[in-house]
KOLTI-72211 format. One line per 3 residues: number of its first residue (from 1); their letters; for each residue x, y, z of C-alpha. Coordinates in pm, 1 decimal. Example, Ala and Ser with C-alpha at 12.3 -4.5 7.8 and 13.67 -1.06 7.14 Angstrom:
# KOLTI-72211
1 = as = 1230.0 -450.0 780.0; 1367.0 -106.0 714.0
# end
This chain:
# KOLTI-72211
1 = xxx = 0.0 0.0 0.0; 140.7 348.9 -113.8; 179.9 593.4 200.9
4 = xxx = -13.5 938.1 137.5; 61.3 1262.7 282.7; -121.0 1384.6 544.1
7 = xxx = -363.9 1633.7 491.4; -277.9 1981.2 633.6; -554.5 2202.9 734.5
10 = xxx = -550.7 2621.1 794.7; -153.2 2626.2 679.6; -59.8 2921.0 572.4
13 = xxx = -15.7 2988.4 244.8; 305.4 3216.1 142.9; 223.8 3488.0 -168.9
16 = xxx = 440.3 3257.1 -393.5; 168.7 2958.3 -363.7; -99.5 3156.4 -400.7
19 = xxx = 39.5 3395.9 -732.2; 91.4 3091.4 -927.4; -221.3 3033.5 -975.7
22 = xxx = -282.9 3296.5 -1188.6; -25.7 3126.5 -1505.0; -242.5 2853.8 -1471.0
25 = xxx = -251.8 2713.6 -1815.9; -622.8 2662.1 -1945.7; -731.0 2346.2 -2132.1
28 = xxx = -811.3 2479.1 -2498.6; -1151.8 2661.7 -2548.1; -1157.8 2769.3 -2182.6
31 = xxx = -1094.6 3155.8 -2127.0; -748.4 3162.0 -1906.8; -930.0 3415.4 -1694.0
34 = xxx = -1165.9 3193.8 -1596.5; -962.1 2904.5 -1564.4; -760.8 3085.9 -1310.7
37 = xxx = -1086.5 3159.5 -1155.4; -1234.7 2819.2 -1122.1; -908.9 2663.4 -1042.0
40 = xxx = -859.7 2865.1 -776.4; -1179.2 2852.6 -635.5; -1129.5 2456.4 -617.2
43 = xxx = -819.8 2492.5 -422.2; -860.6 2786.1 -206.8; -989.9 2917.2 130.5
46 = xxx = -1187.3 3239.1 84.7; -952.3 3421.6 257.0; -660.4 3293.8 -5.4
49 = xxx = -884.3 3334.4 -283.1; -902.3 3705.1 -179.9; -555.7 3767.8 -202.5
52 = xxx = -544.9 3618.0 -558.0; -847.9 3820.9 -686.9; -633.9 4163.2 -575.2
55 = xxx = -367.4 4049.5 -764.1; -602.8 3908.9 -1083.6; -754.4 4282.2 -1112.6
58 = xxx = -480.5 4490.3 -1097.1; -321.5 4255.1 -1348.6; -617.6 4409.5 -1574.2
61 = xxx = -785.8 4078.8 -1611.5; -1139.1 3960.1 -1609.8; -1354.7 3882.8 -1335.7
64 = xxx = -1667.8 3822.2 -1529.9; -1490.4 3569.5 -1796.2; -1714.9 3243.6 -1859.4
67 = xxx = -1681.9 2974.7 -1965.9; -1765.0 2741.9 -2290.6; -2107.8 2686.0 -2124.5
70 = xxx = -2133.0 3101.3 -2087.8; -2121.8 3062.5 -1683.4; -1974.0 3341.6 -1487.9
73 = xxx = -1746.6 3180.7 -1181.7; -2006.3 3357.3 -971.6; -2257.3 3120.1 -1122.7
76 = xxx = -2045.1 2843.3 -1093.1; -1973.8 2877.2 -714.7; -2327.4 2960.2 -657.5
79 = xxx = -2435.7 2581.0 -725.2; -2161.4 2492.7 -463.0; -2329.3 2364.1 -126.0
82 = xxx = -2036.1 2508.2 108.6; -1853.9 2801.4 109.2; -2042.7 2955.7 -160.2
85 = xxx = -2175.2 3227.0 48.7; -1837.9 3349.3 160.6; -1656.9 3319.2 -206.3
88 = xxx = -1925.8 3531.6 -378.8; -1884.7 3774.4 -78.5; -1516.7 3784.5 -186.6
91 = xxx = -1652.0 3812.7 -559.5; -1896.2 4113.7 -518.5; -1583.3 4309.2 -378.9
94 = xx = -1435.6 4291.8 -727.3; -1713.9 4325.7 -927.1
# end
């Protein structure tokens, strides 16, 4: 049997960790805005996902990208069960 890594929980994450997510690379046909978006989203605390979204904006790019099904991320997240509340609070600041 293969040995995992433990799972971590509340670790900080340095500005390094959290900035490479925005040259994620996007599968083709998906907008790399929203890629970074979604990816993000999926990996992130809402606290994180914050400090990404400063950066994202003043980097001139688009909140509101969709994707090939025309879905904002706010959409997206909206259909998520948990957390969703607090990520589109950290949306609406950056809409």
């Amino acid at each position: 049997m293969a040995l995992s890594q433990p799972a971590t929980f509340n670790e900080e994450w340095s500005d390094e960790r959290v900035f490479a997510y925005l040259n994620q690379l996007p599968p083709q046909d998906v907008s790399a805005d929203y890629h970074v978006l979604y990816h993000a989203f999926k990996h992130m605390r809402p606290f994180d996902y914050e400090r990404l979204l400063t950066q994202f904006v003043a980097d001139g790019r688009d909140v509101n990208a969709t994707n090939p099904e025309g879905e904002r991320i706010h959409d997206v997240i909206a259909k998520y069960p948990r957390q969703k509340d607090e990520f589109l609070a950290v949306l609406a600041k950056f809409a």
